[in-house]
C-alpha positions in Angstrom: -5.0 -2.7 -25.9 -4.1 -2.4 -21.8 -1.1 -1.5 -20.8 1.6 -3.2 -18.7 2.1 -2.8 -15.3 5.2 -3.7 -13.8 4.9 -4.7 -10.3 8.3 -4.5 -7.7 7.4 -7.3 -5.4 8.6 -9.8 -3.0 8.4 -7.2 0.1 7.0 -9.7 1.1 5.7 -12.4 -1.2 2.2 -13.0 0.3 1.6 -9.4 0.0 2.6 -9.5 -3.5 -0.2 -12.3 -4.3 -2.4 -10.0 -2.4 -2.1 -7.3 -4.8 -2.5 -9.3 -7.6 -5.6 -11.0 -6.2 -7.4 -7.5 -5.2 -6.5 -6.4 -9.3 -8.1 -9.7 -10.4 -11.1 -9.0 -7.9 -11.2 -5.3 -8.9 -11.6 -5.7 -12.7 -15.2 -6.8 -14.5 -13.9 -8.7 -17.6 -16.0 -11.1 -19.8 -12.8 -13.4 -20.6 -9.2 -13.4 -19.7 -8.6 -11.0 -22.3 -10.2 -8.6 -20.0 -8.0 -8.7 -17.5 -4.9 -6.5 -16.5 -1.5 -8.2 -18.0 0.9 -7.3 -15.5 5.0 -8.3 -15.1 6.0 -9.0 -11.5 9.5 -9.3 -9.9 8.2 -11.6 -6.6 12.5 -10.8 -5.1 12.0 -11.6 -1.3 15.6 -10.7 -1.9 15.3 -7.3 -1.7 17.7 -6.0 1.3 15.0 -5.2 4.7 13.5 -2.0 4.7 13.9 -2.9 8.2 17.0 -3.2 9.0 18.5 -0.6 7.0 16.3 1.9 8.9 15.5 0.9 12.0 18.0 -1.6 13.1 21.0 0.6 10.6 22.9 -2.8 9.8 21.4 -3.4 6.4 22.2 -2.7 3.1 20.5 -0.2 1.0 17.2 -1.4 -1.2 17.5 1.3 -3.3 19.6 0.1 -5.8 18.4 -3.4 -5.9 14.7 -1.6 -6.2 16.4 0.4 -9.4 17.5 -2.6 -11.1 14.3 -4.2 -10.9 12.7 -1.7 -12.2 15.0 -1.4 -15.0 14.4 -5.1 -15.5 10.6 -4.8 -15.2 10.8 -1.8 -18.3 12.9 -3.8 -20.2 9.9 -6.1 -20.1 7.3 -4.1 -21.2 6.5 -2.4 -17.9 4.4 0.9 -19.2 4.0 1.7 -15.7 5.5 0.5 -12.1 3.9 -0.1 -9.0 5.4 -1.3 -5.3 3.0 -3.4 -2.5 5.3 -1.7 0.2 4.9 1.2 2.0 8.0 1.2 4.0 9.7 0.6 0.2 8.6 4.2 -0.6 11.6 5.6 0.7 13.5 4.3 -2.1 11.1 5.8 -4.4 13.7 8.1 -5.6 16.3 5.8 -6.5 13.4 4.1 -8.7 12.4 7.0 -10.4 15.9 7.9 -11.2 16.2 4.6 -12.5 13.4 4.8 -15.2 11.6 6.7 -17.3 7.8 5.2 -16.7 6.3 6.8 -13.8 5.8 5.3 -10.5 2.6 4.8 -9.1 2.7 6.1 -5.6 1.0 4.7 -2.8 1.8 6.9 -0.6 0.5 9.9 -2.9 -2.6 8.0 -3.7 -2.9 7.0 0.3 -2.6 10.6 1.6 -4.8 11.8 -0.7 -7.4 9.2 0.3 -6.9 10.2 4.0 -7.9 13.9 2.9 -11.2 12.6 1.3 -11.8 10.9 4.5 -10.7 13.3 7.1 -11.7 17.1 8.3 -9.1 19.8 8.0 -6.7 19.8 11.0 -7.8 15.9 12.2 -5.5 13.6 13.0 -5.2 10.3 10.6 -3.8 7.4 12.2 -1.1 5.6 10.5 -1.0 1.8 11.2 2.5 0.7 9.6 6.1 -0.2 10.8 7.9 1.6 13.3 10.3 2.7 9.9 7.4 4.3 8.3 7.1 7.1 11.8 10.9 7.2 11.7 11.3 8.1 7.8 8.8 10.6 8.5 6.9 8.7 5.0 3.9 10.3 5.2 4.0 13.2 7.2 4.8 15.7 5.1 2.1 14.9 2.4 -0.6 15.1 5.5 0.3 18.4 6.4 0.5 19.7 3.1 -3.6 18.6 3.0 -3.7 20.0 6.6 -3.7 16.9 8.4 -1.4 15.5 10.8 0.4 11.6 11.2 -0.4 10.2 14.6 1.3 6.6 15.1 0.3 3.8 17.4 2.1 4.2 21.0 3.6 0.7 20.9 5.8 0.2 18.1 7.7 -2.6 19.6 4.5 -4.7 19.5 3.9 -3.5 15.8 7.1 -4.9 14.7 6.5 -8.2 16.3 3.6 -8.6 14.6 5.2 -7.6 11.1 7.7 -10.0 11.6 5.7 -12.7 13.0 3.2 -12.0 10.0 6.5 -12.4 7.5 7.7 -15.7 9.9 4.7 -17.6 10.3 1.5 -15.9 8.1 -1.3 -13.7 9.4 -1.7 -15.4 13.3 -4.4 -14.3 16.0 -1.4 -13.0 18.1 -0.5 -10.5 15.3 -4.3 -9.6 14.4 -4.3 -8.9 18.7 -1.9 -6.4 18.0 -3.1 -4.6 14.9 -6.9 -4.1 16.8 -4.8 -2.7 20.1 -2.9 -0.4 18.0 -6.1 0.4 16.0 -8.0 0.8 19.4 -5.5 3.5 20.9 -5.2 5.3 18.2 -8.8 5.8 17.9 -8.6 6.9 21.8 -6.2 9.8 20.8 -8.9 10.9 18.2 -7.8 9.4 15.3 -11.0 8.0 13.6 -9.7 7.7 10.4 -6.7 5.8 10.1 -5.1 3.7 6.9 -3.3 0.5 6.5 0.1 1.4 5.7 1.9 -1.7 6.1 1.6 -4.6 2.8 1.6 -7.4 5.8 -1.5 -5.9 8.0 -2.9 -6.0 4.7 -3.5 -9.8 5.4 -5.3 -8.8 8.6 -7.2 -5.7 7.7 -10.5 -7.4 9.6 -8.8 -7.3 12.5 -8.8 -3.3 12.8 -10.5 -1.6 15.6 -14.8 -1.6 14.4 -15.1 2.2 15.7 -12.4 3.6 13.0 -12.7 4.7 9.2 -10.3 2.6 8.1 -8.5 2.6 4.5 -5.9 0.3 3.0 -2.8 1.8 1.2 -2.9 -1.0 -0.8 -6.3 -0.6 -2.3 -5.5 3.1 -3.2 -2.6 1.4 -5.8 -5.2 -1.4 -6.8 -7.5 1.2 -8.5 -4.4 3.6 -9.3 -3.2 0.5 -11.5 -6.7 -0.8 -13.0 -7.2 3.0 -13.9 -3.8 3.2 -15.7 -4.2 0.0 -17.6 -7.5 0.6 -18.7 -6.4 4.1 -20.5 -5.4 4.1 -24.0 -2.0 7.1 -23.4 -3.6 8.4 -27.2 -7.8 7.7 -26.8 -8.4 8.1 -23.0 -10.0 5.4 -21.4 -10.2 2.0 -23.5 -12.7 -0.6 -22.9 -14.7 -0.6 -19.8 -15.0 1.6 -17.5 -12.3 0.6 -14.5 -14.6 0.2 -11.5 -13.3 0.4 -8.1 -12.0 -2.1 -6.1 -14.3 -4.9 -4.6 -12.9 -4.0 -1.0 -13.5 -6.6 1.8 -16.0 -5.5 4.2 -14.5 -5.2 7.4 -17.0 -3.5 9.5 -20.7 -2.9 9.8 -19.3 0.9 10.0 -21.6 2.1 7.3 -18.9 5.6 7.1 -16.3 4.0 5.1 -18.9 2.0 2.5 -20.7 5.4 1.8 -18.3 7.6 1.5 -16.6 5.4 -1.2 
């Protein structure tokens, strides 16, 4: 028998349906049986990630984050997973909360990066402006000896989140996501990862001459992987295998190094 994942969603709700999509896509079932049972909180409620860090007028998401994942144990919820980067700042008030673990994307992400990227390189971080400013996953890169380098204009990043949130994935907002791509692989940054649920909707749109991960697929597999293993037996049923990851690119790196 699988177990439960509990997903803390809603941040926002198109990335949420994304996620579930890419866990649908990423598992080989026979039946419906086969595929991973999940319980997902879609709150677009939560407080903004945004404007509790950047803007510093918002209220705090950690403890609504918390009480959905107390809600999402109570549930059933074996394990918990969030399709938000930016949200990982709260991850201590939701581990605090619960006794299941928390599968981390940004973890998962940075150790991705490593597999990707030579000692000492830079790895280009395409996220909000709150991600650079919490520092999110800076630390973790230089602990594997790499170092976070952040596109130069973060005010046209923003714009683009929160045109993506407004209005849906637009060509204005895929403009901005290959610039910022584009100058970040000018500073030397060839490997760079999606660190931002909403460019998930426009991964395409990244810069064709970068390595180019999504965060978001890192927590795709971590989940398949976790629901797939019996906590007694080791892995139950079949084999997890990975994600069936969009091809963005003719950049033959990425595919073969997967």
């Amino acid at each position: 028998m699988m177990r439960r994942v509990g997903i803390l969603g809603g941040m926002g709700p198109q990335a949420t349906i994304l996620i579930m999509q890419k866990i649908l896509d990423a598992t080989r079932v026979r039946d419906d049986a086969d595929h991973i049972p999940l319980i997902v909180d879609q709150n677009p409620q939560v407080p903004s990630r945004i404007r509790h860090l950047i803007d510093g007028t918002g209220a705090d998401p950690g403890p609504v984050l918390a009480d959905m994942a107390r809600r999402l144990v109570a549930a059933g919820a074996e394990a918990l997973a969030m399709p938000c980067n930016t949200a990982h700042h709260y991850a201590p008030a939701i581990r605090a909360a619960v006794d299941v673990p928390l599968l981390n994307m940004v973890d998962l992400a940075v150790a991705r990066a490593a597999a990707l990227a030579g000692p000492g390189s830079p790895v280009g971080i395409l996220a909000s402006p709150a991600v650079r400013k919490v520092g999110l996953f800076d630390a973790a890169l230089s602990q594997r000896g790499l170092r976070a380098v952040y596109a130069p204009d973060e005010a046209a990043m923003l714009a683009a989140i929160r045109q993506i949130k407004a209005d849906g994935p637009r060509p204005e907002a895929r403009r901005a996501l290959r610039a910022a791509s584009a100058a970040l692989a000018a500073q030397g940054a060839t490997v760079q990862m999606i660190a931002c649920t909403e460019f998930s909707l426009i991964a395409e749109a990244v810069d064709k001459t970068a390595a180019t991960f999504d965060s978001m697929d890192c927590i795709v597999q971590a989940i398949v992987t976790f629901a797939r293993k019996s906590p007694n037996k080791g892995a139950n049923g079949h084999r997890a295998p990975a994600p069936k990851l969009a091809k963005r690119r003719s950049n033959p790196t990425m595919e073969e190094r997967r």
